[in-house]
Structures are given as structure tokens and as C-alpha cells.
MARDO-334776 format. One record per residue (C-alpha): x, y, z. Coordinates in Angstrom, 1 decimal. Layout:
N
X/Y/Z
...
END
This chain:
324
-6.5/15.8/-19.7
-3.0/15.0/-20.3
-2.6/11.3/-21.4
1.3/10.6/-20.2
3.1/8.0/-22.2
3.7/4.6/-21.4
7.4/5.1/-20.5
6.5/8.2/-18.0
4.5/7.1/-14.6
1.3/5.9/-14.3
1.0/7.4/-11.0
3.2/10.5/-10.0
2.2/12.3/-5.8
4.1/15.2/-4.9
4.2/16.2/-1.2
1.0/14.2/0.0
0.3/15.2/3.4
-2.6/14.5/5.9
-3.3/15.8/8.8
-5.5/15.0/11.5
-7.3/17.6/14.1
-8.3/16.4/17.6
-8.7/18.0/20.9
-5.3/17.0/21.4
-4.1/19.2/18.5
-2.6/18.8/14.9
-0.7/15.7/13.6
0.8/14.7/10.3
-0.4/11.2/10.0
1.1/11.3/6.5
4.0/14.0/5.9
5.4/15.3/2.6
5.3/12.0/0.9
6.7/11.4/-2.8
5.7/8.3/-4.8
6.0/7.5/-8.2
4.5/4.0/-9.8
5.2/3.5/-13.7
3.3/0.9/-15.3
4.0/-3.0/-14.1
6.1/-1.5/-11.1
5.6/-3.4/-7.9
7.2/-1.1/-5.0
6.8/-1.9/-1.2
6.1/0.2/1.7
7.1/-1.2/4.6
7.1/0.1/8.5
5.9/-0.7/11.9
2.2/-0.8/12.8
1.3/3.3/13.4
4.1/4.3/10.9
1.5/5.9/8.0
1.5/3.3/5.8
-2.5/2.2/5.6
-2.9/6.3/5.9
-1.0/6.8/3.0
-3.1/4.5/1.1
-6.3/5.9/2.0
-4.6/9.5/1.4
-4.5/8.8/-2.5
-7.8/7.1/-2.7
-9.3/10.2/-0.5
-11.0/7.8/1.8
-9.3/9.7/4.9
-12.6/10.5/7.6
-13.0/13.6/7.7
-12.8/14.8/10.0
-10.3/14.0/11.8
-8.3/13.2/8.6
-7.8/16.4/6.7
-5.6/16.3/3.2
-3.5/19.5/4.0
-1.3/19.2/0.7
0.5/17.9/-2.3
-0.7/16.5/-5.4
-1.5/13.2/-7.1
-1.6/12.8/-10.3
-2.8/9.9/-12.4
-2.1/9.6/-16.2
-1.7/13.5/-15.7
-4.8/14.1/-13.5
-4.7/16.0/-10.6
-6.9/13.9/-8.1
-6.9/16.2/-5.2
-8.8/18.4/-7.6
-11.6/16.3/-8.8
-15.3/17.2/-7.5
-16.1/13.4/-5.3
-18.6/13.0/-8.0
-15.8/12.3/-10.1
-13.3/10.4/-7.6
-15.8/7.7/-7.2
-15.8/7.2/-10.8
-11.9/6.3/-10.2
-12.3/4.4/-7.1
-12.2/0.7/-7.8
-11.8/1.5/-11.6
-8.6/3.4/-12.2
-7.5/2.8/-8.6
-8.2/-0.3/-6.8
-7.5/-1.6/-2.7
-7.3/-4.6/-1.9
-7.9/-4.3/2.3
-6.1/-6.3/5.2
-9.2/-8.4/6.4
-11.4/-10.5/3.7
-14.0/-10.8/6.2
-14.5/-7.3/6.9
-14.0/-6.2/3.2
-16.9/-8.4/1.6
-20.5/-8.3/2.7
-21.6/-11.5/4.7
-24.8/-11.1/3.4
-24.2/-11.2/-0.1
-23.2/-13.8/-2.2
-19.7/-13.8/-3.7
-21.4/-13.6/-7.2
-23.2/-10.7/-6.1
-20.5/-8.6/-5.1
-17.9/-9.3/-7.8
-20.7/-8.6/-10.2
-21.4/-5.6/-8.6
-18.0/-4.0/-9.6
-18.6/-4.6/-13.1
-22.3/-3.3/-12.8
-21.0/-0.1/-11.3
-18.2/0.8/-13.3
-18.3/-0.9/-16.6
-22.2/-0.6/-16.5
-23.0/-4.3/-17.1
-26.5/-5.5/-16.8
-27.1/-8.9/-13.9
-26.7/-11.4/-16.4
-23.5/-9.7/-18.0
-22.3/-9.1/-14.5
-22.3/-12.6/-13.5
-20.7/-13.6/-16.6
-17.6/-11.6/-15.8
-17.6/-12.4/-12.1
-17.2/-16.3/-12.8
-14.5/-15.1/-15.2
-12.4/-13.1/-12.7
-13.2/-15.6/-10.1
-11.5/-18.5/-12.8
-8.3/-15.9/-13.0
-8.0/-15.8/-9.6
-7.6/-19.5/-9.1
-11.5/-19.9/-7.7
-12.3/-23.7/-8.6
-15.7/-23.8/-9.8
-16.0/-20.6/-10.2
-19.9/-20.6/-11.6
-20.7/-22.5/-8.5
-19.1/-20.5/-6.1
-21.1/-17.5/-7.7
-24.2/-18.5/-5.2
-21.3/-19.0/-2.0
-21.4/-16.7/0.8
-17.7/-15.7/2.4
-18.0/-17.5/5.8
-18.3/-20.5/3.2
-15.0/-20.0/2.1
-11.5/-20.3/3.6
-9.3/-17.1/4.3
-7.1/-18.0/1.2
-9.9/-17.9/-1.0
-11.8/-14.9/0.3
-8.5/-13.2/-0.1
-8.9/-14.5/-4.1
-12.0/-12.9/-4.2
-11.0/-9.6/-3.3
-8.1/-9.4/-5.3
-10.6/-10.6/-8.6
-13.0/-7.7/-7.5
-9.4/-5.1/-7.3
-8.6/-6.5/-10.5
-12.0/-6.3/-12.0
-11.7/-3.6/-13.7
-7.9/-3.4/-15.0
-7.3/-0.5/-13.0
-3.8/1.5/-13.5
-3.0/1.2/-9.8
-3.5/-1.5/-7.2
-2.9/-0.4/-3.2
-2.0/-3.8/-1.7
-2.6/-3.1/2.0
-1.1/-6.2/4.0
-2.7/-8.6/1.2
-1.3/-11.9/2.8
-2.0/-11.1/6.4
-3.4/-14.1/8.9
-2.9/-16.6/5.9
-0.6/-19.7/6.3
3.2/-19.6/4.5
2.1/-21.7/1.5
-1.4/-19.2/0.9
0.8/-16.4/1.6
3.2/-17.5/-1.6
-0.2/-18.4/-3.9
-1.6/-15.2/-3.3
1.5/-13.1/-3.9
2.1/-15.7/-7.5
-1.6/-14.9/-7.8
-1.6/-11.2/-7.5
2.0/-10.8/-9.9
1.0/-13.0/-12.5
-2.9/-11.0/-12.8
-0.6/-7.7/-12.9
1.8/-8.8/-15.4
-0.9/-9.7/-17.5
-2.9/-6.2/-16.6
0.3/-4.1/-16.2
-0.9/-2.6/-13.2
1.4/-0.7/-11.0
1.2/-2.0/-7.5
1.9/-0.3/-4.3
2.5/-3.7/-1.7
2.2/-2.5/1.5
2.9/-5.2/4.5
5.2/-5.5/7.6
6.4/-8.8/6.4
9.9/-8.0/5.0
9.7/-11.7/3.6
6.7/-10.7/0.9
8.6/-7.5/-0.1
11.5/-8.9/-1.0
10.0/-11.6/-3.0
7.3/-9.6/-5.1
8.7/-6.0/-5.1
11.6/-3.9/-7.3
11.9/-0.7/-5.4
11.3/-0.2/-1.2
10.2/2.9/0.2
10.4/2.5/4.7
8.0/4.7/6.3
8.3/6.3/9.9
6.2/8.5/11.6
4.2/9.2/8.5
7.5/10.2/6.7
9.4/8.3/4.3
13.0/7.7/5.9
14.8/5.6/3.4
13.7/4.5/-0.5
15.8/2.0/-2.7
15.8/-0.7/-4.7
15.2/-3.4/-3.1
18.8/-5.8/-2.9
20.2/-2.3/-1.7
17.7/-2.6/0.9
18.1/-6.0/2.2
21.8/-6.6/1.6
23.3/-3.0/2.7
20.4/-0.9/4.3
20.9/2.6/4.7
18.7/4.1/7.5
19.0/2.8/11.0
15.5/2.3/11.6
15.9/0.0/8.3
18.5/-1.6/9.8
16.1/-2.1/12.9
13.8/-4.1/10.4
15.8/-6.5/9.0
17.4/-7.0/12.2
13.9/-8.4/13.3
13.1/-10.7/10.8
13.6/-14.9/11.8
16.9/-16.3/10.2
17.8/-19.6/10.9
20.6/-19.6/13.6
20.4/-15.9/14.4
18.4/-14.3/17.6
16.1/-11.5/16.9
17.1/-8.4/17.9
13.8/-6.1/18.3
14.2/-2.3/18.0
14.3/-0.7/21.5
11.4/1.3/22.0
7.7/2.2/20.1
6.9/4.3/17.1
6.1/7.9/18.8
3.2/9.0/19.3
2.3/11.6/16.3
1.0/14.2/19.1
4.2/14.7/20.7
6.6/13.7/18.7
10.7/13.8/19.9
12.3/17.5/18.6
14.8/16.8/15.7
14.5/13.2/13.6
11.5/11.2/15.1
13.5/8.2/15.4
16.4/9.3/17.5
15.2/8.3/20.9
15.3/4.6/19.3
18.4/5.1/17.2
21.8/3.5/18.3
23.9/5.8/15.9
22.3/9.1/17.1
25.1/12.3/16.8
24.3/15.8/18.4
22.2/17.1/15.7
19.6/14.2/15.5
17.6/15.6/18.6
17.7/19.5/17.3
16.8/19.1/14.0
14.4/16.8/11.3
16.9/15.7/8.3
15.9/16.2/5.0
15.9/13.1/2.3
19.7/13.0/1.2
20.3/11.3/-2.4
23.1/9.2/-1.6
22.7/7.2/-5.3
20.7/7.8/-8.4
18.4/5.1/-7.0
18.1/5.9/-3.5
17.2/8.5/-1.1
17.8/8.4/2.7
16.6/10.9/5.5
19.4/10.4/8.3
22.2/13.4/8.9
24.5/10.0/8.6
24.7/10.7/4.6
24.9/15.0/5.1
END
């Protein structure tokens, strides 16, 4: 095993594609994708609902169903490990321990027949091989780092007892658990009010800094990305179209589509101006770039031809035949 240093990436995927095989033939749900997290990086994938970006998540843990799902290729290496080459013997050793999710929907995510104690507990049980007792110990601890009051009493609580902000706290306690490298952060804030929204993002920044975890933050709400992230990569159709830091993003976007997306968000005084349109469906998607039937800058080549990703800067890369 190849230990990579500090300075080098923590996380390094190299053409991570999945496809999935129906009776309605093949589809990249996840296309060529290149990511690369260094330690106490936050970067943010945004994109419409359908766009890849949940897939992508599940690509790098390998928790695609297959079938349909089928990882066709690419590579993703962590501190210099090839995961797509591990025997699942080993990958579950990783899951949750080197990598960590922290799902859309509390409720769905934690057992509602187990106490709160019980699963935390369970995570160090599994992975750090802690007996009950032991277990229990380090569950009220996380749950106290997570902001839980009481966290010895709420050992015994059951999640309907709790309110969505603080089964959220739980499962970011039982991602963080185990100090993993990586955290996937799939829509972490989602159905919570503004002011949970901000204590959970403070929440989940201040447990990384202190774990120097990178963090891949995956929402639709341009609003969390912006506060909480450095770099931005905009997903469409399962392909990365634009990926930049993240002022270059919000103050002088690149792409069209990402120009769509801002263009959507609320701003006092301004009307929204939704993208014509729907993400395609990944069956029979439009010949040339998958956006152009949506774009309003579209030339003669963007319905003949899909655009590679142009480097228009050091830090950022676009996919549009605007920047050939």
C-alpha cells in the first residue's frame, strides 16, 4: 500500500463511470468523472435532481445495485488504494471507516427500532471493535460533539423521539465516528428549517476541521455551497460540465447550465428565472452536448458533437465549445 503524504490527496478518482442495463438499453448514470479531495477540502457538487450526483456518491462507496448499476470504469484511489480493486470483504472494512455518508433522510437512515445508543455504538463495535459497554461510552461522546444535550440520556431515545435537526446530529456523529478520511455529504440539510440548516453545516465544518476530513457536500441548495465549500464541481447528465472555485462560480459562472442555477436561486428584488426545460432522460439523450436543447447560447456544433472539458484557468475546467 502506498501511504501518500499529507500535501498529496486524500482521495484521487480517475474516469469513474457507471452504467446501468435495462430493457431499455445502456445509460451512463455517472460518465467519466474526475475528483480529487486533499485533506480538510470541502468541495460541492451541485445539479438538478437526476443529474448523477447521489450516483456518484454511491459509485465510490460501491453501493450501486447491481444490477442495474454496473461500475464500467475508472479508478478510485484512497491514500493510494485502488478501491475498485478490493475483494467486498475488504470494501466493507472501509465503508463507514475510511469513508463515511451521511444520507438525505434521517428517518430512513437510522433504524426506528433501535435506540439511538444502540446504533451509534454499533459503528464503533463494528469497526474499532469495542465491546457494549465501551461502545456506549463513545456513542455519548460523539453524540456530546455533535451538539446532542444530554447526550447519556438520549443513549436510550428512539429517532421518532427526536426532531429532524437532531436526527440529522446523530447521523453525522455516527459518519464521524470513526475519523474517516472522506465524508460524502448527500443533501445533509434537506427538509430542515434555515436556522437548523446553518447549525448543521457549523456543526459538520467545525467536527472536520477538527478531524481533517475531506468532504464531498453534495446539495441543490446553491445557498449551503457557497457558505461551507472552496471548490464547486456542476454535474449534468451524469457528467461534470463546469468545476471551479467557488467565488469564480457564483460571481462570473462559466457554463450555461451554471448560469441556469444561479439564475434560480431567491434574491431579494429579483424574479426567478427557471431553466426552460428538464434534465434528459439518460436513455435517449439529445446528439452533441446534453444540454443544448435547454441552452440559450447554443452555436451549430452544440447538437453534433459532446465537448470535452476545456481548462480555461489553472483552477477551472468547463465543458461548453464556448471556451474551444
Amino acid at each position: 500500500m502506498l501511504n501518500l503524504p499529507e500535501t498529496e490527496s486524500l482521495m484521487d478518482i480517475q474516469g469513474l463511470t457507471c452504467a446501468l442495463y435495462t430493457r431499455r438499453g445502456c445509460a451512463l448514470a455517472v460518465d467519466s468523472v474526475d475528483l480529487r479531495l486533499e485533506k480538510g477540502q470541502t468541495i460541492g457538487l451541485v445539479g438538478e435532481s437526476g443529474s448523477g450526483k447521489t450516483m456518484l456518491a454511491k459509485s465510490i462507496l460501491r453501493l450501486v445495485p447491481t444490477p442495474p448499476a454496473r461500475l464500467e470504469a475508472g479508478r478510485i484511489f484512497l491514500r493510494g488504494r485502488d478501491l475498485l480493486k478490493l475483494p467486498e470483504g475488504e470494501m466493507r472494512g472501509i465503508r463507514g471507516n475510511r469513508i463515511s455518508m451521511i444520507f438525505q433522510e434521517p428517518m430512513s437512515s437510522l433504524n426506528p427500532v433501535l435506540t439511538i445508543g444502540d446504533q451509534v455504538a454499533e459503528v464503533f463495535r463494528l469497526h474499532k471493535g469495542l465491546s457494549k459497554g465501551r461502545g456506549m461510552a463513545a456513542a455519548a461522546e460523539m453524540l456530546d460533539k455533535a451538539g446532542i444535550p444530554y447526550p447519556v440520556e438520549r443513549l436510550a431515545s428512539y429517532p421518532h423521539e427526536m426532531s429532524g435537526g437532531m436526527r440529522q446530529r446523530v447521523i453525522i456523529a455516527m459518519a464521524l465516528a470513526c475519523d474517516p478520511d472522506v465524508v460524502l455529504a448527500d443533501e445533509p440539510t434537506t427538509a430542515l428549517d434555515v436556522t437548523i440548516q446553518a447549525q448543521i453545516i457549523d456543526l459538520l465544518m467545525d467536527l472536520q476541521k477538527r478531524q481533517g476530513a475531506a468532504v464531498l457536500m453534495i446539495s441543490h441548495d446553491l445557498n449551503v455551497i457557497a457558505s461551507a465549500c472552496r471548490r464547486v464541481m456542476v454535474m449534468y447528465a451524469g457528467r461534470v460540465v463546469e468545476d471551479a472555485l467557488v467565488e469564480d462560480i457564483f460571481y462570473n459562472p462559466g457554463h450555461p447550465y451554471t448560469e441556469g442555477l444561479l439564475s434560480c436561486m431567491p434574491r431579494p428584488g429579483a424574479p426567478l428565472k427557471p431553466i426552460q426545460g428538464t434534465v434528459p432522460d439518460l436513455f435517449a439523450l439529445p446528439g452533441g452536448c446534453p444540454f443544448h436543447p435547454r441552452c440559450p447560447r447554443i452555436m451549430s456544433q452544440c447538437s453534433v458533437k459532446s465537448p470535452p472539458m476545456f481548462e480555461t484557468s489553472p483552477q477551472r475546467k468547463i465543458r461548453c465549445w464556448l471556451y474551444a
